[in-house]
PDB file of N, CA, C and O in Angstrom:
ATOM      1  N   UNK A   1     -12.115   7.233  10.189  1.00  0.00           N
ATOM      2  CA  UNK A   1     -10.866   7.845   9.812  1.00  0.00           C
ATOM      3  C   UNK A   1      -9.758   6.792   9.887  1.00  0.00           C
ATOM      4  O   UNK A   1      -9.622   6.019  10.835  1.00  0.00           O
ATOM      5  N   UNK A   2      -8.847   6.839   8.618  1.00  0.00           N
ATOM      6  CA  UNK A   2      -7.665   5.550   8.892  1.00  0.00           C
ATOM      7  C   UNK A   2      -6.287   6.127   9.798  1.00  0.00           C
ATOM      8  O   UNK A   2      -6.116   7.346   9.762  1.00  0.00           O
ATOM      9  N   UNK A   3      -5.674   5.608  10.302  1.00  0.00           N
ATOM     10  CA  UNK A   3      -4.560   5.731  11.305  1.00  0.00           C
ATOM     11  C   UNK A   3      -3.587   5.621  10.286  1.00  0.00           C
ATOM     12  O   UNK A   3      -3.271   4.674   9.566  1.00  0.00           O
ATOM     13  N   UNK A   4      -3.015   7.242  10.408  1.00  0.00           N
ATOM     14  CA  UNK A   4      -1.677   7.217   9.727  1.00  0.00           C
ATOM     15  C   UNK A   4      -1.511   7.098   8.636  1.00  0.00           C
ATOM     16  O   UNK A   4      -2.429   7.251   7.830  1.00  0.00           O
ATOM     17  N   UNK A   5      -0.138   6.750   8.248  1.00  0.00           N
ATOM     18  CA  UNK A   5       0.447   6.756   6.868  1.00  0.00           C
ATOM     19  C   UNK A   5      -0.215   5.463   6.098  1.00  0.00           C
ATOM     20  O   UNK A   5      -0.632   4.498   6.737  1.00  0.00           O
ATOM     21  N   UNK A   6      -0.266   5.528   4.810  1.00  0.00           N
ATOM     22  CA  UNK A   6      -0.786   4.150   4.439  1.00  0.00           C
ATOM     23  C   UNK A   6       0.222   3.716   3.125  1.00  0.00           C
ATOM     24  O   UNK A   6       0.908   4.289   2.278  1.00  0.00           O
ATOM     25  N   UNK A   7      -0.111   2.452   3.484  1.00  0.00           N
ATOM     26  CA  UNK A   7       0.596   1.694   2.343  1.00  0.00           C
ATOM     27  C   UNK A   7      -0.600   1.051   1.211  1.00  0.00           C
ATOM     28  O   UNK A   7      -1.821   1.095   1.360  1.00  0.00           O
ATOM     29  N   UNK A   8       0.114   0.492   0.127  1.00  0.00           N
ATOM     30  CA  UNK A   8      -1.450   0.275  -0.838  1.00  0.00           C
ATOM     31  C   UNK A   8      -0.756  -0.193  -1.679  1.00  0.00           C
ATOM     32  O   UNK A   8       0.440   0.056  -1.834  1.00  0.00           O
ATOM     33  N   UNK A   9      -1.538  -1.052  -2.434  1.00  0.00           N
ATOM     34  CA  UNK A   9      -0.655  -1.817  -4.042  1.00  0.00           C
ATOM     35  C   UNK A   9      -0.648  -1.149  -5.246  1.00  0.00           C
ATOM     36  O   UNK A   9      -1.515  -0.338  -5.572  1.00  0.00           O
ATOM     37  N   UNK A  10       0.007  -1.363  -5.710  1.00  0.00           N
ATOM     38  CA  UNK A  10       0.160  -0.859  -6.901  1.00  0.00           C
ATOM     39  C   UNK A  10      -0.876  -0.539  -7.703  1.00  0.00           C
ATOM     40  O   UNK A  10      -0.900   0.583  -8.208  1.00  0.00           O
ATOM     41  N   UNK A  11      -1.997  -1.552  -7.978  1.00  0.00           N
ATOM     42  CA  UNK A  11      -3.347  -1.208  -8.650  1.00  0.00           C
ATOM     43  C   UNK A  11      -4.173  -0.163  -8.036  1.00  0.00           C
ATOM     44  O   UNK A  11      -4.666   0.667  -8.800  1.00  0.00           O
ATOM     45  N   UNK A  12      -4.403  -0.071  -6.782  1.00  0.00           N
ATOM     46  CA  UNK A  12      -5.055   0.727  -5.582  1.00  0.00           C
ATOM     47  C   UNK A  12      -4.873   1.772  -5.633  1.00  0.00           C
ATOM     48  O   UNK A  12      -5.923   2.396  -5.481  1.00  0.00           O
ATOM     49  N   UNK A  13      -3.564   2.724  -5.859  1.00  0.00           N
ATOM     50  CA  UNK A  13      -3.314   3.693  -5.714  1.00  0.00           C
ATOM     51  C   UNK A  13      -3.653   4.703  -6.277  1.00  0.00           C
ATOM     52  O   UNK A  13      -3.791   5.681  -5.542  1.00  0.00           O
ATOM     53  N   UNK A  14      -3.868   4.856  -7.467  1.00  0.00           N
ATOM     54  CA  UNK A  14      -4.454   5.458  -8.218  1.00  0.00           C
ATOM     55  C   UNK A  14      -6.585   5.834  -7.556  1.00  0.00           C
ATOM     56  O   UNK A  14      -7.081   6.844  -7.058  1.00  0.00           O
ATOM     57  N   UNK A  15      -7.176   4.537  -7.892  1.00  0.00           N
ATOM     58  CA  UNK A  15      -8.301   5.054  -6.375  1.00  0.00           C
ATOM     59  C   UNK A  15      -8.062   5.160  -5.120  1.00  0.00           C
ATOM     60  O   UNK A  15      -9.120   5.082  -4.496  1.00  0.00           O
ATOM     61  N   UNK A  16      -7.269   5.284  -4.532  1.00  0.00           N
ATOM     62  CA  UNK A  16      -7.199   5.088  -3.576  1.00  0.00           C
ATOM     63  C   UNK A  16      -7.330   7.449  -3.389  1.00  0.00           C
ATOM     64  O   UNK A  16      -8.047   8.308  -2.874  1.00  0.00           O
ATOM     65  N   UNK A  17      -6.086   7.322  -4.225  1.00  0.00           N
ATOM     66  CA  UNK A  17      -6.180   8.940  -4.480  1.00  0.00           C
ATOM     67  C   UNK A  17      -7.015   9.870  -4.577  1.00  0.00           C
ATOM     68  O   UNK A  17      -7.267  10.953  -4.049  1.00  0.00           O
ATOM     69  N   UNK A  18      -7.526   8.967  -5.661  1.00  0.00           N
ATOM     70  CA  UNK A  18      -9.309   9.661  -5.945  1.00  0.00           C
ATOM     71  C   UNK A  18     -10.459   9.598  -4.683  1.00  0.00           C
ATOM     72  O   UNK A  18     -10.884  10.634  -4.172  1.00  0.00           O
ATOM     73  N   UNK A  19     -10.786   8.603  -4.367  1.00  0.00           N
ATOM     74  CA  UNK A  19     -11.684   8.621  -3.144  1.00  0.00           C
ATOM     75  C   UNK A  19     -10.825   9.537  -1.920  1.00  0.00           C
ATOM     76  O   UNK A  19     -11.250  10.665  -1.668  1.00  0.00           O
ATOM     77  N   UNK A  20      -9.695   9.048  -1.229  1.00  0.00           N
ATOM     78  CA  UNK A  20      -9.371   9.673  -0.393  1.00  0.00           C
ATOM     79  C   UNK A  20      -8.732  11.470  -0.321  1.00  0.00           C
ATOM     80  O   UNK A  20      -8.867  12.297   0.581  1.00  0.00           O
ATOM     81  N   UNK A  21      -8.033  11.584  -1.646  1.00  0.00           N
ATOM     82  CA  UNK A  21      -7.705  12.778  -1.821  1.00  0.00           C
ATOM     83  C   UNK A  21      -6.143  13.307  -0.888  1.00  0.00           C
ATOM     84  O   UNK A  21      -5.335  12.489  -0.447  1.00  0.00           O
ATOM     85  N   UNK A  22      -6.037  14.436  -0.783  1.00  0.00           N
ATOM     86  CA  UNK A  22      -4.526  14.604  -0.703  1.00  0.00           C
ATOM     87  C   UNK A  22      -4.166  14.445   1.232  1.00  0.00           C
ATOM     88  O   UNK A  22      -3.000  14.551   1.614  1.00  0.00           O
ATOM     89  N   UNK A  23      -5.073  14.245   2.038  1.00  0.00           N
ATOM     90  CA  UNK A  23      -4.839  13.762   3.304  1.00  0.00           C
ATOM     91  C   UNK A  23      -4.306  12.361   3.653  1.00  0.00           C
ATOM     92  O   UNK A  23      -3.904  12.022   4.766  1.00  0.00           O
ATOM     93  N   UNK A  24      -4.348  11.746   2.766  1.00  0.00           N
ATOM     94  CA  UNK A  24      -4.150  10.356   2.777  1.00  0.00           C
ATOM     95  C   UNK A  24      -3.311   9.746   1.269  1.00  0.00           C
ATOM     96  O   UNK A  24      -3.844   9.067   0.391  1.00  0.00           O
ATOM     97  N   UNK A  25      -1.650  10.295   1.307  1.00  0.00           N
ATOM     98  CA  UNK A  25      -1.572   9.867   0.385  1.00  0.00           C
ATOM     99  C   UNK A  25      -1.092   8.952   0.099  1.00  0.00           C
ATOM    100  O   UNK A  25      -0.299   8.526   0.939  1.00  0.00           O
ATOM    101  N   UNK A  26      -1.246   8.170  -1.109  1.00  0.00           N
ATOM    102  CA  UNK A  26      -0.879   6.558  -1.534  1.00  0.00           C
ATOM    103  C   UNK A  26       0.725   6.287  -1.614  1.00  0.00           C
ATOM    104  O   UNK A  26       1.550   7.133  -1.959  1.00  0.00           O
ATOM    105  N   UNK A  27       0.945   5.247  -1.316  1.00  0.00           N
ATOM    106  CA  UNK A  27       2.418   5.138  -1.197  1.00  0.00           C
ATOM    107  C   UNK A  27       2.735   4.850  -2.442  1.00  0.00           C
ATOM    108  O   UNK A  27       3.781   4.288  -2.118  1.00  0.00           O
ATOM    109  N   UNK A  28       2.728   4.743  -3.706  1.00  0.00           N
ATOM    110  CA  UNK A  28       3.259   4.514  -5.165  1.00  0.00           C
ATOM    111  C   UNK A  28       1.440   3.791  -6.101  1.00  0.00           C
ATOM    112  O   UNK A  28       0.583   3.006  -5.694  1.00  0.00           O
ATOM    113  N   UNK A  29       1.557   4.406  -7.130  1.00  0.00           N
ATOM    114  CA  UNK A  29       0.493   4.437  -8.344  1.00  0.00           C
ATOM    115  C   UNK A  29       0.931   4.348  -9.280  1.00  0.00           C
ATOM    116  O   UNK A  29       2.104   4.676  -9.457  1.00  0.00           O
ATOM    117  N   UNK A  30       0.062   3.808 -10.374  1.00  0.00           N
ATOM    118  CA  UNK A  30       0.197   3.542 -11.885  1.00  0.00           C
ATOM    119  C   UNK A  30       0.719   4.647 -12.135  1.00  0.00           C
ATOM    120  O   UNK A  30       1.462   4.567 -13.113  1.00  0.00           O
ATOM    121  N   UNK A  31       0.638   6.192 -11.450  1.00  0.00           N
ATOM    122  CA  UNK A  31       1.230   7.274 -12.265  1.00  0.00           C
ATOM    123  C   UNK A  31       2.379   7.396 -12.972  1.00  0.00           C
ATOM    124  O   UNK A  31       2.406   8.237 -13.871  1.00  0.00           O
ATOM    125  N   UNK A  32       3.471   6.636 -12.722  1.00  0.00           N
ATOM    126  CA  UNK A  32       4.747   6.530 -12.586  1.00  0.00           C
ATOM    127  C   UNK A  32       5.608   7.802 -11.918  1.00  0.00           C
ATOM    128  O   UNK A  32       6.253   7.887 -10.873  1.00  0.00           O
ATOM    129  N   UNK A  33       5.306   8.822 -13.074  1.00  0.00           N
ATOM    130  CA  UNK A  33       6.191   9.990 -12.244  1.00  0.00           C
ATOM    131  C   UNK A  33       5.278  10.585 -11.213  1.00  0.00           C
ATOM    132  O   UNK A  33       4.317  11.127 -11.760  1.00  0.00           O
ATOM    133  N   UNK A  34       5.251  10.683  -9.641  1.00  0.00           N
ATOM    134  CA  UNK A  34       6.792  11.767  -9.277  1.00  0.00           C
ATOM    135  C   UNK A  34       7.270   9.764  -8.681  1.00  0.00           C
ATOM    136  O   UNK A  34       8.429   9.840  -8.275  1.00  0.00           O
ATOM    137  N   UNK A  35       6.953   8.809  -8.595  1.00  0.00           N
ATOM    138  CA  UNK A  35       7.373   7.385  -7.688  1.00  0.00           C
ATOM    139  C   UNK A  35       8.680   6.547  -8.621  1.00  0.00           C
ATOM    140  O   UNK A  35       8.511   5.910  -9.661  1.00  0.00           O
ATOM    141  N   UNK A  36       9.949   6.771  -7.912  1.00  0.00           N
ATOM    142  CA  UNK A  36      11.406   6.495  -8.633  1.00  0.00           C
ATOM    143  C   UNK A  36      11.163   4.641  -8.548  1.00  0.00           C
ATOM    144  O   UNK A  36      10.697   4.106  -7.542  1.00  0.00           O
ATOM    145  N   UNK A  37      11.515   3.987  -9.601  1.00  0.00           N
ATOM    146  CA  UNK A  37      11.681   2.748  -9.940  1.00  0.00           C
ATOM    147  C   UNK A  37      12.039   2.125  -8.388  1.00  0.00           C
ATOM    148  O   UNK A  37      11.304   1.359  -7.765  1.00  0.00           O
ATOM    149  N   UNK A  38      13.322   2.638  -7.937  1.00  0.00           N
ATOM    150  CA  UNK A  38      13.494   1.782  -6.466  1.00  0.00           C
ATOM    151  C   UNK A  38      12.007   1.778  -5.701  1.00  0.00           C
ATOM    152  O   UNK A  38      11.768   0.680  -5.197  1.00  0.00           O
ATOM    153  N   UNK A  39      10.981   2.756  -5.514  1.00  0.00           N
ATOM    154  CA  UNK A  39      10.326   2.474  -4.130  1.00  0.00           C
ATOM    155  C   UNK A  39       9.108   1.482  -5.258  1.00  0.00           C
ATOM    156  O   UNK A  39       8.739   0.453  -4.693  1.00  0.00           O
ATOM    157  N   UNK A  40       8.586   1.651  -6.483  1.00  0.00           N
ATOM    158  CA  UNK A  40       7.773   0.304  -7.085  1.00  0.00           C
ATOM    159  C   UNK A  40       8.203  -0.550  -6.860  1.00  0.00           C
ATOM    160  O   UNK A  40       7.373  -1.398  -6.533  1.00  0.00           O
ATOM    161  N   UNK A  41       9.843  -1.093  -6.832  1.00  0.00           N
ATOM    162  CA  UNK A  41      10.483  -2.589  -6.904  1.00  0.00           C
ATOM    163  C   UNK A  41      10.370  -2.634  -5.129  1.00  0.00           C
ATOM    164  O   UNK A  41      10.395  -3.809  -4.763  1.00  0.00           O
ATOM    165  N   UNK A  42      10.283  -1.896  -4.242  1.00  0.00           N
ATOM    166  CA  UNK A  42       9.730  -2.135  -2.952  1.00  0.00           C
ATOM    167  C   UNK A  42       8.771  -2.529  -2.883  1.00  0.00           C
ATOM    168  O   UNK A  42       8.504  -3.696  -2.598  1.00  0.00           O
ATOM    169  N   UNK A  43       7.596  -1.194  -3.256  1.00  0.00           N
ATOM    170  CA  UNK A  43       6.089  -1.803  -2.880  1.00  0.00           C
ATOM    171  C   UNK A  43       5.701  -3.318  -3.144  1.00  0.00           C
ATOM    172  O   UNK A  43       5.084  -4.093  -2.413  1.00  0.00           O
ATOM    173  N   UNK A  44       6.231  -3.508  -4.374  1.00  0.00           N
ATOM    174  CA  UNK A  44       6.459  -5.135  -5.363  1.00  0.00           C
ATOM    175  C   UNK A  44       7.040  -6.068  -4.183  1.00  0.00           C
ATOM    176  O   UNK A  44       6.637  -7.216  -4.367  1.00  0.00           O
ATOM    177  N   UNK A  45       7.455  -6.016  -3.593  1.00  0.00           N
ATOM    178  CA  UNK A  45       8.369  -6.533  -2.723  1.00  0.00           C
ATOM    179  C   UNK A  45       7.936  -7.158  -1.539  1.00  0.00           C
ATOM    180  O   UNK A  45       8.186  -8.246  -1.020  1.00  0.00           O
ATOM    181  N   UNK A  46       6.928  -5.799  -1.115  1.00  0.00           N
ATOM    182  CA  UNK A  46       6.194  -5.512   0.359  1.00  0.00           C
ATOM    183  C   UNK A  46       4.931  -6.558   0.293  1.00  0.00           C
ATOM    184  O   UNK A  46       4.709  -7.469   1.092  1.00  0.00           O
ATOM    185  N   UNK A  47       4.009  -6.126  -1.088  1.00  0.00           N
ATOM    186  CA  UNK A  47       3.326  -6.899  -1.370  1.00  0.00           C
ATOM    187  C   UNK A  47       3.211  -8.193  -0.820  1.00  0.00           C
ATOM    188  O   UNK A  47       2.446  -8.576   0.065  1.00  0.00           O
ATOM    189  N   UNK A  48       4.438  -9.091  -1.725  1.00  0.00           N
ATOM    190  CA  UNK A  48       4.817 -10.139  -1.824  1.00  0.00           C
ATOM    191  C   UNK A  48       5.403 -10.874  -0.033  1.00  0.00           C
ATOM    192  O   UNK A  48       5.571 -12.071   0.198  1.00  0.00           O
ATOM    193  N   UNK A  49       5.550 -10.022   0.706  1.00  0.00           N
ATOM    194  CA  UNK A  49       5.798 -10.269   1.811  1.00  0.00           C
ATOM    195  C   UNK A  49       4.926 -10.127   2.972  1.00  0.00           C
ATOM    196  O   UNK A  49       4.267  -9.100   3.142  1.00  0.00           O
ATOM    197  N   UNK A  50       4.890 -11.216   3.861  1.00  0.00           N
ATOM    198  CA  UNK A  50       4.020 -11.009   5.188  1.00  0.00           C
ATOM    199  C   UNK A  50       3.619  -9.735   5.503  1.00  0.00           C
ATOM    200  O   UNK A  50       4.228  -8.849   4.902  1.00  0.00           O
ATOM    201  N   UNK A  51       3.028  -9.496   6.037  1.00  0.00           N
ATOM    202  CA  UNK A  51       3.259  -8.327   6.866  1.00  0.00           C
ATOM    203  C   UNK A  51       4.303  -8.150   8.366  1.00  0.00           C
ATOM    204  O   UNK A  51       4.902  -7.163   8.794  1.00  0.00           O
ATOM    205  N   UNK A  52       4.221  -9.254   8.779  1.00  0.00           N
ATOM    206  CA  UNK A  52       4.840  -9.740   9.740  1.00  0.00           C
ATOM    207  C   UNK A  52       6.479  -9.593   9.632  1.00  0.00           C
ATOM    208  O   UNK A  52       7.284  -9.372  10.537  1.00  0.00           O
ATOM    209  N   UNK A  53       6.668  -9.760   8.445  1.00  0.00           N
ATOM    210  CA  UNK A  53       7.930 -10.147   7.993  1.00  0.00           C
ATOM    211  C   UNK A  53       9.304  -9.097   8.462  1.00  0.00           C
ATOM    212  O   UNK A  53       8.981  -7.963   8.815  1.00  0.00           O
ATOM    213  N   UNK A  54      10.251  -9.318   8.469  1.00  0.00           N
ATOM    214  CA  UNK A  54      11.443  -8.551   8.817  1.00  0.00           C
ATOM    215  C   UNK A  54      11.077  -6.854   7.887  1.00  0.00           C
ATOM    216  O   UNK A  54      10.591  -5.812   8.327  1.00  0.00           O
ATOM    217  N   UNK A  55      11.496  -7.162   6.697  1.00  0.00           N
ATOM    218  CA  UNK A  55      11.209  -6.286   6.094  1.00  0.00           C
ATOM    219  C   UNK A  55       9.852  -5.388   5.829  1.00  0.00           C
ATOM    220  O   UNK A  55       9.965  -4.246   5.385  1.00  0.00           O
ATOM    221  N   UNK A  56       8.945  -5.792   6.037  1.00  0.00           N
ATOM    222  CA  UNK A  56       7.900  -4.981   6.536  1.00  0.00           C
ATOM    223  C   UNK A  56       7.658  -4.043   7.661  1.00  0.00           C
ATOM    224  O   UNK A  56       7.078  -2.968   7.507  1.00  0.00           O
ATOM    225  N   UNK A  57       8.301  -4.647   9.253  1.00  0.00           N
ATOM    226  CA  UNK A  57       8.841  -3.763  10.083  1.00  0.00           C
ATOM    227  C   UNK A  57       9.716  -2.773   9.616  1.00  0.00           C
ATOM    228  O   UNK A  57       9.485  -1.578   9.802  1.00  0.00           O
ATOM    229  N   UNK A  58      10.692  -3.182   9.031  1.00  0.00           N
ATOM    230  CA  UNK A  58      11.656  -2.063   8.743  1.00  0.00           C
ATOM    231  C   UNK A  58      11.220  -1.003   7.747  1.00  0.00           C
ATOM    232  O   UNK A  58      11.784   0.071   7.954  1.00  0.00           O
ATOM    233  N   UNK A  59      10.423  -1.003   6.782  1.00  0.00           N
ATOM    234  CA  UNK A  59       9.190   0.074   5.960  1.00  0.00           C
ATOM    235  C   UNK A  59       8.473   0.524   6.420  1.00  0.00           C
ATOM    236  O   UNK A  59       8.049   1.643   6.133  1.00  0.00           O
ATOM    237  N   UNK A  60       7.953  -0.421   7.587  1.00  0.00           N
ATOM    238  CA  UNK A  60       6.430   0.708   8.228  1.00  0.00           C
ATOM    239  C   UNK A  60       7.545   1.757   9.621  1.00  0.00           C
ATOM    240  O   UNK A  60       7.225   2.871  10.036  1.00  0.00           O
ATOM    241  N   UNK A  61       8.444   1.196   9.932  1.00  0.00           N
ATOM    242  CA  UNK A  61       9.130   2.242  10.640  1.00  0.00           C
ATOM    243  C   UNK A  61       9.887   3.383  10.192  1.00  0.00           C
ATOM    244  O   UNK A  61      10.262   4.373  10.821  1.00  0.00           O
ATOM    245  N   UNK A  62      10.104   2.924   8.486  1.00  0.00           N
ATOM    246  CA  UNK A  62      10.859   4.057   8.150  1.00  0.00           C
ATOM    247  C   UNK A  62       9.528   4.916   7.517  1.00  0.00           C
ATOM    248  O   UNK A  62       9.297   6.100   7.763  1.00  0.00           O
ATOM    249  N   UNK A  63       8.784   4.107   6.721  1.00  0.00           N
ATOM    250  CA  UNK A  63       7.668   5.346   6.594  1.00  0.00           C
ATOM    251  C   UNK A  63       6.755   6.046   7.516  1.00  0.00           C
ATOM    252  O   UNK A  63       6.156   7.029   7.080  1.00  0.00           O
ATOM    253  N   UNK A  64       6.558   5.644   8.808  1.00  0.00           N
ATOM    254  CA  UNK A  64       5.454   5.482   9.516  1.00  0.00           C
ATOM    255  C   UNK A  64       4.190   4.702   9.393  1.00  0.00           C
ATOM    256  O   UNK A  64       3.210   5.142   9.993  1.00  0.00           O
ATOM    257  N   UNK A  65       4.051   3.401   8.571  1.00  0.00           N
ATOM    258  CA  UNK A  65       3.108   2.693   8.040  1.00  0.00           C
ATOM    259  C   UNK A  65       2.387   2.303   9.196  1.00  0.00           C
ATOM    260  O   UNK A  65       2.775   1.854  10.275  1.00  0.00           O
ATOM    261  N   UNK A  66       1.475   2.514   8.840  1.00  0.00           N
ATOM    262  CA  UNK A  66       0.287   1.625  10.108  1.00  0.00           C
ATOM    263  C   UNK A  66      -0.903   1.075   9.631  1.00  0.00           C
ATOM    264  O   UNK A  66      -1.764   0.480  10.279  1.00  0.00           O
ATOM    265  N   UNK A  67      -0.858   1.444   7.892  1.00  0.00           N
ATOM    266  CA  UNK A  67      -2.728   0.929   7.547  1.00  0.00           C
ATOM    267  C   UNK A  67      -2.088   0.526   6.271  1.00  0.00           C
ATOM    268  O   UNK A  67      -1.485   1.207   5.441  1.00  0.00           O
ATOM    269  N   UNK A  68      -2.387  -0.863   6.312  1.00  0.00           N
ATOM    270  CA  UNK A  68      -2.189  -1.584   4.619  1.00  0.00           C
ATOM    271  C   UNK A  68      -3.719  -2.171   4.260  1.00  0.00           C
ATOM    272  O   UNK A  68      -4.496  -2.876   4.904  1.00  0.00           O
ATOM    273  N   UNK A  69      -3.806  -1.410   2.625  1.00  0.00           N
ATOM    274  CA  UNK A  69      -4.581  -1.912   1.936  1.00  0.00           C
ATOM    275  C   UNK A  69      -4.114  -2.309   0.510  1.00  0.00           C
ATOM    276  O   UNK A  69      -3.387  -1.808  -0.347  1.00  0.00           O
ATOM    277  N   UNK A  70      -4.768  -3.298   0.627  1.00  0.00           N
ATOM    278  CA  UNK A  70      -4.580  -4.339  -1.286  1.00  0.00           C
ATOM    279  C   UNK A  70      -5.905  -4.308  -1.625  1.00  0.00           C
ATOM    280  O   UNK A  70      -6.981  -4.066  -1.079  1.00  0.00           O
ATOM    281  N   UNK A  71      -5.444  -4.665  -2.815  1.00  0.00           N
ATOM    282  CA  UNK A  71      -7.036  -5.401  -3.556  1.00  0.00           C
ATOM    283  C   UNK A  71      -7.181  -6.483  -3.409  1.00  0.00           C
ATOM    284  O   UNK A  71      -6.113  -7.067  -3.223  1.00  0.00           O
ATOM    285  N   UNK A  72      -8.226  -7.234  -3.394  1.00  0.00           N
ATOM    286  CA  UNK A  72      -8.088  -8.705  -2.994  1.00  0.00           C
ATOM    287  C   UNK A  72      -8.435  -9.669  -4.130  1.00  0.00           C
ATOM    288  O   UNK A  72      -8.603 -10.883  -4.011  1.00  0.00           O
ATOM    289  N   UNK A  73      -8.553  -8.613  -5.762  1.00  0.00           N
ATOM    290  CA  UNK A  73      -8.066  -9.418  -6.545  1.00  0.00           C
ATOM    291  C   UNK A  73      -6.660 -10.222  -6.154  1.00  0.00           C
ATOM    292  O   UNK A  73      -6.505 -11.414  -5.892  1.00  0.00           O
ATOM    293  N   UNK A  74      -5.974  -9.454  -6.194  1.00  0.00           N
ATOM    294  CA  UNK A  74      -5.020  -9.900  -5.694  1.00  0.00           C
ATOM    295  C   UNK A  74      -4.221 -11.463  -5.076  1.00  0.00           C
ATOM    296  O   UNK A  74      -3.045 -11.821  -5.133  1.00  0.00           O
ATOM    297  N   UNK A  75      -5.347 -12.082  -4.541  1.00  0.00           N
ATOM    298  CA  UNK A  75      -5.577 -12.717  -3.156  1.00  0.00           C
ATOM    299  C   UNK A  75      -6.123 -14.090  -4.248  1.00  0.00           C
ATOM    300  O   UNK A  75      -7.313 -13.833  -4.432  1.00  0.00           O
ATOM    301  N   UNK A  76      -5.846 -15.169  -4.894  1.00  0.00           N
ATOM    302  CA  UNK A  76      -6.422 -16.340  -5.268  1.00  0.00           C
ATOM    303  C   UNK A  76      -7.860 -15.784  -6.230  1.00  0.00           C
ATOM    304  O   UNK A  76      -8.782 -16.580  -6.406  1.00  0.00           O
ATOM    305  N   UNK A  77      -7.924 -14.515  -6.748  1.00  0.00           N
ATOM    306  CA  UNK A  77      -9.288 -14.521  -7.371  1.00  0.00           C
ATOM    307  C   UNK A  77     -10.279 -14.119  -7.423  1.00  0.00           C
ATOM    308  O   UNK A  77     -11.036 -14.331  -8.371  1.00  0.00           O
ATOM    309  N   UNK A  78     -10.699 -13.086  -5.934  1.00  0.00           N
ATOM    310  CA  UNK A  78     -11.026 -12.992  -5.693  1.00  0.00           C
ATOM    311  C   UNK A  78     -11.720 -11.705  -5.982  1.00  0.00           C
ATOM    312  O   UNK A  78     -11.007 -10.806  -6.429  1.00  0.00           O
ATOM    313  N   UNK A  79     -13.036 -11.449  -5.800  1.00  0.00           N
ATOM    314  CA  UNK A  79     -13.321 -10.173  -6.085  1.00  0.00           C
ATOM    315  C   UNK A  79     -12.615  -8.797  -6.428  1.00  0.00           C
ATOM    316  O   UNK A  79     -11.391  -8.916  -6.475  1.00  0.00           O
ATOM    317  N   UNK A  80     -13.098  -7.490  -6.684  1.00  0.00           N
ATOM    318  CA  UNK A  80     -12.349  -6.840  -6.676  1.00  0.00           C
ATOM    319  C   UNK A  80     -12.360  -5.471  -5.465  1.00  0.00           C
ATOM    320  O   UNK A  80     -11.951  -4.310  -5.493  1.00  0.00           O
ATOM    321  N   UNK A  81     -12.922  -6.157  -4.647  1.00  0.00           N
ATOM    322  CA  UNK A  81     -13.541  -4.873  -3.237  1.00  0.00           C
ATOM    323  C   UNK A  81     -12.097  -4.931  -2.718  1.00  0.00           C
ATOM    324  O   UNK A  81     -11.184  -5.621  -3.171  1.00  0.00           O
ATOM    325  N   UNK A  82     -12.059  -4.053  -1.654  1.00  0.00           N
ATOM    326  CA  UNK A  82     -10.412  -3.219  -1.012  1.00  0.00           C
ATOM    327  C   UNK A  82     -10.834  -4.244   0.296  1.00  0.00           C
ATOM    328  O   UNK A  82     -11.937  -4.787   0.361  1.00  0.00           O
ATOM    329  N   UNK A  83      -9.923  -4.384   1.167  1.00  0.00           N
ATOM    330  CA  UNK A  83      -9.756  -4.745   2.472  1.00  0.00           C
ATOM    331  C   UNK A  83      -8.978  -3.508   2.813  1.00  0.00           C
ATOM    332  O   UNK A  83      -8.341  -2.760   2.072  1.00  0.00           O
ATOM    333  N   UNK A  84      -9.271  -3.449   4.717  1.00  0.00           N
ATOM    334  CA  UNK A  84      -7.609  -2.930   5.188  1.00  0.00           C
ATOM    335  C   UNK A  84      -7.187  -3.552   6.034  1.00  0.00           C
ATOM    336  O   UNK A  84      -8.054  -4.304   6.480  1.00  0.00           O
ATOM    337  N   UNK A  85      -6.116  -3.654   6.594  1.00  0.00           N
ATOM    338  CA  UNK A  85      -5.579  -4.352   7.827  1.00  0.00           C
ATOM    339  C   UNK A  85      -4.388  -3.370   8.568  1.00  0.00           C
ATOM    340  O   UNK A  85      -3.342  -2.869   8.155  1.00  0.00           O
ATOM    341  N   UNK A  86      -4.982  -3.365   9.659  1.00  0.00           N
ATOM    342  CA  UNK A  86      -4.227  -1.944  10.570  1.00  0.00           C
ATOM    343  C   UNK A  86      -3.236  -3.042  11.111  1.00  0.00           C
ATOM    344  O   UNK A  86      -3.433  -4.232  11.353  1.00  0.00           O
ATOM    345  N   UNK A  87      -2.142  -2.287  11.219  1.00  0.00           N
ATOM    346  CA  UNK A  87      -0.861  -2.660  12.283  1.00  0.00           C
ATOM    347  C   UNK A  87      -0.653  -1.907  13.575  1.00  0.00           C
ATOM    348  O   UNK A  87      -0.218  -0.784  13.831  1.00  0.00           O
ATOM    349  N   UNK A  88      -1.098  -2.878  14.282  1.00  0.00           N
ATOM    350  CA  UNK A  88      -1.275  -2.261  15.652  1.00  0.00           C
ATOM    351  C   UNK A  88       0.359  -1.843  16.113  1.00  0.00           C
ATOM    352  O   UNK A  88       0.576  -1.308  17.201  1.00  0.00           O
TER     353      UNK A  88
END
């Protein structure tokens, strides 16, 4: 079982939905609507940033974030399997 709220990339979200279903829902997806332009130009953002980073604290506290997953295409090339990485 994953801990908490989750965060996820933009590509992800959409499976992420499907496999997990409505207990676990994705923080922004290809769907576009019901996810307003500001929180994509975040996730875009979050991505692109440490996890560590200032602004990452300040998202996982305002959302309750504790479980980030990407694709690790993503990542230099790499396959296309999911990782997660919990924030303790």
């Amino acid at each position: 079982m994953l801990p908490g709220q989750l965060f996820n990339d933009y590509n992800s979200g959409g499976y992420l939905t499907l496999r997990l279903g409505p207990k676990y829902p994705d923080f922004a997806d290809g769907a576009g609507f019901p996810f307003p332009l500001e929180l994509l130009m975040k996730q875009s953002a979050l991505v692109e940033s440490p996890p560590d980073s200032a602004v990452w604290t300040e998202e996982a506290d305002r959302y309750g974030i504790n479980t980030i997953i990407l694709s690790l295409a993503r990542i230099g090339g790499l396959n296309t399997s999911r990782s997660a990485v919990l924030r303790e």
